[in-house]
N, C-alpha and C positions, 0 to 999 in steps of 0.2 A: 468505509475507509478502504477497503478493499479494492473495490471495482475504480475507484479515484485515484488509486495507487497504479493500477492498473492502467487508465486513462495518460496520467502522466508520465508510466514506464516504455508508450507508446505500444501497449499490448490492448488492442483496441478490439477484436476479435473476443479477450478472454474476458475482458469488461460489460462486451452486449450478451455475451453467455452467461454469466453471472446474474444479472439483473433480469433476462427473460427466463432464466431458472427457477427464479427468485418469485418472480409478479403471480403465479398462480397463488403461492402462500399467503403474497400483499392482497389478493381480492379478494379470498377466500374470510382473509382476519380483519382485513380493513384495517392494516399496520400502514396508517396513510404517512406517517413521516419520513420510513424507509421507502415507500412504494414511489411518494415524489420528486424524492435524490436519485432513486434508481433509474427510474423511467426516463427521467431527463438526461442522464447518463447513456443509457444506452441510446437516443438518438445522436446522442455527442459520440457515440464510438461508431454505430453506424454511417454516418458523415464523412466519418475518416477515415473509414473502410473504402469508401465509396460503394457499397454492397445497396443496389435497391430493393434487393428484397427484406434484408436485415434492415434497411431503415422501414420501411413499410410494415415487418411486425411491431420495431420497436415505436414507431407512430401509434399502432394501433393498439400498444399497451398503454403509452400516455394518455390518447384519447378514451380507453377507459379510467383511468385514472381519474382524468379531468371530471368526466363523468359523474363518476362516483361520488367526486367531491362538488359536483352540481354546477362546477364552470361551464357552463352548456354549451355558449356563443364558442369557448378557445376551443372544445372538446368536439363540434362539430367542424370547426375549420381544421383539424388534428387528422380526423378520422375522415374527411374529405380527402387533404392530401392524400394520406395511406389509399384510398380508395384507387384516386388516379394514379397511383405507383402500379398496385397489383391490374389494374385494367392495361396498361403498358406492359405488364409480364407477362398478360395471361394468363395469372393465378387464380385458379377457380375457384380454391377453397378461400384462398385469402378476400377474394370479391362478396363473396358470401359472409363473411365475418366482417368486414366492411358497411356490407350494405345492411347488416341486422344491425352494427354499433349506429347507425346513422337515424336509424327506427326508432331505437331505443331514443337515442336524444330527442329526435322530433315528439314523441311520445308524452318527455316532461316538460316540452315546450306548448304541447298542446297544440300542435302541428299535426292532427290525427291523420287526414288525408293524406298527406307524404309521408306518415310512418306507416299507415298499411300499405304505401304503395313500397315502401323499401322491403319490409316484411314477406308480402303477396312475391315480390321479387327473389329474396331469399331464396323462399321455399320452391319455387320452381325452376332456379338456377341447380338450388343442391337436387330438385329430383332429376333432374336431366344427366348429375353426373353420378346420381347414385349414390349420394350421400346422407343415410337416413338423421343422423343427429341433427346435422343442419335443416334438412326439411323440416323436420319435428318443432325445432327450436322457431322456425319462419311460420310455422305454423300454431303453434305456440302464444306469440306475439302478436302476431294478425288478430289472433281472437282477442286478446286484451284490447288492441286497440281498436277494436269494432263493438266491444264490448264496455268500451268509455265514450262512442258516439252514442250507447243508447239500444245496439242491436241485440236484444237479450236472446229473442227468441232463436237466433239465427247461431248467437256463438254455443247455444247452450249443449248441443248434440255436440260439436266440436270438441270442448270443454271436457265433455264424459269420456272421448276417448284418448284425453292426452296423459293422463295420471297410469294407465296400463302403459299406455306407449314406452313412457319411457323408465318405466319398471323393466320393460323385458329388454330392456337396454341398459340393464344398471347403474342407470345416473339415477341417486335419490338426491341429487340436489334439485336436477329438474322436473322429478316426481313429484316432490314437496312443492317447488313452483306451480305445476298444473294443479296438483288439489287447492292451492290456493288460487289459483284462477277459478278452480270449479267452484271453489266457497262464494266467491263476489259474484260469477252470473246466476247460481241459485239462491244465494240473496236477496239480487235484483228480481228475479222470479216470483221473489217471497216465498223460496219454499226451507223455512230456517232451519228445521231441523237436519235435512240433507246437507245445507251449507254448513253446520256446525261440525259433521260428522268430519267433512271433506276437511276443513280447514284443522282439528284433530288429526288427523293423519297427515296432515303436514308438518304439526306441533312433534309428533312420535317420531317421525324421521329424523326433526333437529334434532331433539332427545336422544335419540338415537348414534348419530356422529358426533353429539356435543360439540355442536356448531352454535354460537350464540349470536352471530350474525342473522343466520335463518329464526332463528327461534324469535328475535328481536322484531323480525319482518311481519312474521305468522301471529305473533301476538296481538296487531295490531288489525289485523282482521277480525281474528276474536274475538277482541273487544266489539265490532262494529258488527257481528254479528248475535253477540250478547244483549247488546243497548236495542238491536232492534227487538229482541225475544224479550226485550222490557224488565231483562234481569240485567240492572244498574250496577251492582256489588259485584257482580261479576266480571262485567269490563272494567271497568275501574280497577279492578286487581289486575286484571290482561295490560289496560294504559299505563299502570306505573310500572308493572314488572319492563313492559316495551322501552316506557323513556328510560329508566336505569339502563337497560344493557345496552340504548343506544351512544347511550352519555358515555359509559364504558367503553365500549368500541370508539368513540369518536365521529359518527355518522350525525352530525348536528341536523343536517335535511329530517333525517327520519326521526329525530327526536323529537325536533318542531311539529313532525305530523302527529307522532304518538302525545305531545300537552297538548296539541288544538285537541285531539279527540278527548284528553281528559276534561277540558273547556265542555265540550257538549255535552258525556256524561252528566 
């Protein structure tokens, strides 16, 4: 009501403020109701600003948005624009947050070879300007998605050293991301007990921040590397604790993934 207030007081400035203040809280909690009033707001005040580079963030919060909520097709033509805004300013860092949101979608589209080429891209745009989280994050992703075509052996060294990386850079959200990357290529490895350990030390970090987002994510690893260790009771507790907090949050994508796996349990 706020930032609308705002919109129609013709204070269009305090409106895209508002809402990009805001979006870190929307992603983090997955408060999608507020996140897709705001989001769309702040592209309506940026507009009227005529500011390209405020429309260009505020696209590229929509298009996570979109994202999030699995509109893949709106979410990649969202994050496209945003892309060609910042390639027109010259925004480095903004290009790079571009060109990783674009990965990502190709990723759930099953687009693997244009998301490691957005990804591979990433990571060697941000090392060039020195920017270690973006490389990290470029590099991060690449493994994932080289590691869904099948490259086990190739991302697995990768993998071991992304959970330190970004410990000594104190992001535990994207600690607990690599341990769960490490848990799926040692998995796939077949080596379970490592993977269990890994994907536990993702579980403790959520634990940890009481983030029920992540914990909701990590569970579902869990389970599928439970059900391989042929302890059935055990994922099954991991699949229902995952669909409940997905159902809770409102993440219905990740819900569907956590009852398909209660299906195969």
């Amino acid at each position: 009501a706020n930032a609308r207030s705002a919109v129609d007081a013709g204070l269009h400035r305090r409106a895209w403020e508002l809402a990009l203040a805001l979006s870190p809280l929307h992603m983090h909690s997955f408060a999608f109701d507020d996140w897709a009033s705001l989001s769309e707001l702040a592209i309506t005040a940026a507009e009227a600003l005529t500011d390209q580079a405020a429309l260009a963030t505020a696209l590229g919060n929509r298009g996570m948005f979109l994202y999030r909520r699995r509109a893949l097709g709106e979410a990649k033509a969202t994050q496209t624009r945003a892309l060609a805004i910042r390639e027109e300013l010259g925004d480095k860092i903004g290009i790079c947050r571009s060109l990783n949101a674009l990965g990502l979608i190709c990723l759930r589209t099953r687009e693997l070879t244009e998301a490691a080429a957005y990804f591979a891209d990433t990571a060697e745009r941000a090392r060039r300007i020195g920017d270690v989280h973006w490389e990290g994050l470029g590099r991060m992703n690449l493994t994932e998605a080289r590691l869904e075509v099948g490259d086990v052996a190739a991302t697995l060294q990768t993998a071991r050293s992304l959970p330190p990386f970004f410990a000594a850079l104190h992001e535990p959200g994207y600690e607990a991301s690599a341990y769960w990357l490490l848990s799926c290529a040692l998995r796939f490895a077949g080596d379970l007990t490592a993977a269990l350990a890994a994907i536990d030390a993702a579980l403790r970090i959520a634990e940890s921040a009481s983030n029920r987002m992540w914990e909701g994510g990590w569970l579902i690893e869990a389970a599928r590397v439970h059900l391989a260790m042929g302890d059935t009771d055990e994922a099954m507790n991991c699949c229902r604790m995952a669909a409940s907090l997905q159902r809770q949050i409102g993440d219905h994508s990740r819900e569907a993934t956590a009852l398909d796996l209660v299906g195969e349990v």
